[in-house]
C-alpha positions in Angstrom: -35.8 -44.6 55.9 -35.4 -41.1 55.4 -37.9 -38.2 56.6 -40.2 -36.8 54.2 -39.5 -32.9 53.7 -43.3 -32.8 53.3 -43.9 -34.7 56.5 -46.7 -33.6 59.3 -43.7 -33.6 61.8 -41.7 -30.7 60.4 -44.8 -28.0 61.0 -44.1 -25.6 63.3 -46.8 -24.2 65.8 -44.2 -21.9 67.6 -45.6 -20.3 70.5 -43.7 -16.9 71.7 -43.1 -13.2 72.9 -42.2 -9.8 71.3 -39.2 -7.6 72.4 -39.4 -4.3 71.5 -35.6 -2.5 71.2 -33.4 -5.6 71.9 -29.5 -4.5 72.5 -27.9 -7.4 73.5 -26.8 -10.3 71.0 -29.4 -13.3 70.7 -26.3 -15.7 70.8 -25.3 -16.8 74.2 -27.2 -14.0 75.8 -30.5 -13.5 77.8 -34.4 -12.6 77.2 -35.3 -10.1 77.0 -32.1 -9.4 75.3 -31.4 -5.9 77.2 -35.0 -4.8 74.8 -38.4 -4.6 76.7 -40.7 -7.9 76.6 -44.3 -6.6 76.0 -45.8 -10.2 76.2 -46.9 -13.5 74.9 -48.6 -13.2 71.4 -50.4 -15.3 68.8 -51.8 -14.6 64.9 -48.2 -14.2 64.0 -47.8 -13.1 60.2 -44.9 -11.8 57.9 -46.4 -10.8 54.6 -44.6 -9.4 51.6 -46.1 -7.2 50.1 -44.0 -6.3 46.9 -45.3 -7.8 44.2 -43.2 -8.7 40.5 -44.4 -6.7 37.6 -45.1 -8.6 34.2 -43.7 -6.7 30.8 -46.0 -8.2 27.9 -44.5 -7.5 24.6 -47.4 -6.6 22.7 -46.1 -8.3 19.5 -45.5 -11.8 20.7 -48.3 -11.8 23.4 -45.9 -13.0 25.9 -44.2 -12.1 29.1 -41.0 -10.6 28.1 -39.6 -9.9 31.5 -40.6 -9.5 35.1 -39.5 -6.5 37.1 -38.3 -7.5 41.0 -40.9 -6.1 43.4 -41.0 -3.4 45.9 -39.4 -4.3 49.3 -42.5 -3.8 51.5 -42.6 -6.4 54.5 -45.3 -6.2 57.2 -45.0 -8.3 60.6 -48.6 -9.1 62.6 -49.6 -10.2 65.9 -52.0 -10.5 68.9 -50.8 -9.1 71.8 -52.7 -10.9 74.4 -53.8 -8.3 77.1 -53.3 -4.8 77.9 -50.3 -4.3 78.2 -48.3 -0.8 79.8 -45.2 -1.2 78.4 -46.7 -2.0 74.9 -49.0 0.9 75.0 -46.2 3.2 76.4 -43.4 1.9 73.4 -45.8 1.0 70.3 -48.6 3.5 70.8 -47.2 6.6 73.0 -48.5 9.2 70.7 -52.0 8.7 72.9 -50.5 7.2 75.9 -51.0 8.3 79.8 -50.4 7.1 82.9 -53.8 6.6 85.1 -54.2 8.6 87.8 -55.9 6.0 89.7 -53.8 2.7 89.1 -50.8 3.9 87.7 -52.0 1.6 84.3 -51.8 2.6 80.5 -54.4 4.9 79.1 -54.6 5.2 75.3 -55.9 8.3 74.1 -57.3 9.2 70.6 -56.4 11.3 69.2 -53.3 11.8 71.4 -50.3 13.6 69.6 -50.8 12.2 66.1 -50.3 15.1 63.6 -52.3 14.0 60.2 -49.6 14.8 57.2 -46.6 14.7 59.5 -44.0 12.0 59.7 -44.1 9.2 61.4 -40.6 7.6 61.4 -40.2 9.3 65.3 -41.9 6.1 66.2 -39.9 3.5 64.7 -38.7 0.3 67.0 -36.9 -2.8 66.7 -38.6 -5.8 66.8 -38.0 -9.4 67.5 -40.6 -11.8 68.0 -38.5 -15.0 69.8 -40.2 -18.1 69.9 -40.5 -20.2 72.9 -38.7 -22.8 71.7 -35.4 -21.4 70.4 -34.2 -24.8 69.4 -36.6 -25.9 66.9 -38.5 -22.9 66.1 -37.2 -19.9 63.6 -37.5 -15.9 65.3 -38.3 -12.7 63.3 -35.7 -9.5 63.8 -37.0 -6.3 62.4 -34.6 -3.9 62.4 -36.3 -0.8 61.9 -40.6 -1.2 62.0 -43.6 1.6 62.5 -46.1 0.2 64.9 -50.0 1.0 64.6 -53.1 -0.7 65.5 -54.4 -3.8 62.9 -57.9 -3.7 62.9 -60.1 -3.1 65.9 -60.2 -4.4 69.3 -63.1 -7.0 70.7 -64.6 -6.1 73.9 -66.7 -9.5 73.5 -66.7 -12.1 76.6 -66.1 -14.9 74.6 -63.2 -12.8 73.0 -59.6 -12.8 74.1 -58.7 -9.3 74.7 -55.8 -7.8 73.3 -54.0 -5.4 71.1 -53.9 -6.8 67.3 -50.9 -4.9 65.8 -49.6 -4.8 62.3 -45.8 -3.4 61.7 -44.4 -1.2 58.8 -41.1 -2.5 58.3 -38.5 0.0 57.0 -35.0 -0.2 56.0 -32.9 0.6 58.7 -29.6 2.6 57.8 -27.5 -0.2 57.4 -30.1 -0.8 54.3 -31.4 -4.0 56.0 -35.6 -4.8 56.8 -35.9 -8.1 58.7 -34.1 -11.6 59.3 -35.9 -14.7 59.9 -34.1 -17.8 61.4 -33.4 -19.7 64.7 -32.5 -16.6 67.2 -29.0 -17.5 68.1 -28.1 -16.7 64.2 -30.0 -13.2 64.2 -27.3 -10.4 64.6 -28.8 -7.0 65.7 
């Protein structure tokens, strides 16, 4: 009997890590894939956030046409911990050293310049899933990291950094790829 494509037993709870600047191909090659592994994360979201535009011809009353949205993607996570690298790739414009332990500092306002652009900062991005047999990865080619919301302090709250990506064409006119890691091309 075949599987339903509906079934309970094709979801996909895939576990995994971000790389931030990966240089070596996904195919055959090995993690962190020459980029820099800034840890485990959960709360992973890809949202698109063009939306189609409706044309109502005023005599009929109808939709006439619908416009194709705006390319705007944005890639989400929890980055469970603190940590350096992270701070030091995604967040350096208020990034230090400590002076004590040698351990990321973040800074506001650190060297943000309000009105000034921000595209110095841009990274690639591939979040590769634990299980690279079953379970589909995210390459953004070109994405502007900043902080998604606020950061818990709580006990009973996991501490982390909640980040939320911009993601831009990159200048081969490409924004992201989602599928199983060994057929993501950099």
């Amino acid at each position: 009997m075949a599987q339903s494509r509906s079934g309970a037993s094709r979801i996909i709870r895939a576990t995994g890590r971000v790389v931030i600047n990966p240089t070596e191909a996904f195919a055959g090659g090995e993690f962190p894939y020459g980029g820099t592994d800034i840890g485990r994360v959960n709360a992973v979201a890809l949202r698109s956030l063009g939306s189609d535009y409706k044309v109502n011809y005023e005599g009929l009353g109808a939709v006439g046409d619908i416009l194709e949205g705006g390319l705007r993607w944005t890639f989400s996570c929890f980055l469970r911990g603190w940590d350096d690298d992270a701070v030091k790739l995604l967040l350096a414009d208020g990034y230090e050293k400590g002076a004590q332990t040698q351990h990321a500092v973040f800074k506001a306002p650190g060297g943000k310049q309000p009105g000034t652009s921000a595209l110095a900062r841009l990274v690639k991005v591939a979040f590769v899933p634990d299980d690279l047999t079953h379970a589909s990865g995210v390459l953004i080619y070109s994405a502007l990291p900043d902080w998604d919301g606020g950061m818990a302090f709580a006990r009973k709250t996991e501490f982390g950094i909640p980040l939320v990506f911009e993601c831009m064409l990159d200048s081969q006119g490409r924004i992201l790829a989602i599928g199983r890691m060994a057929d993501l091309e950099l």
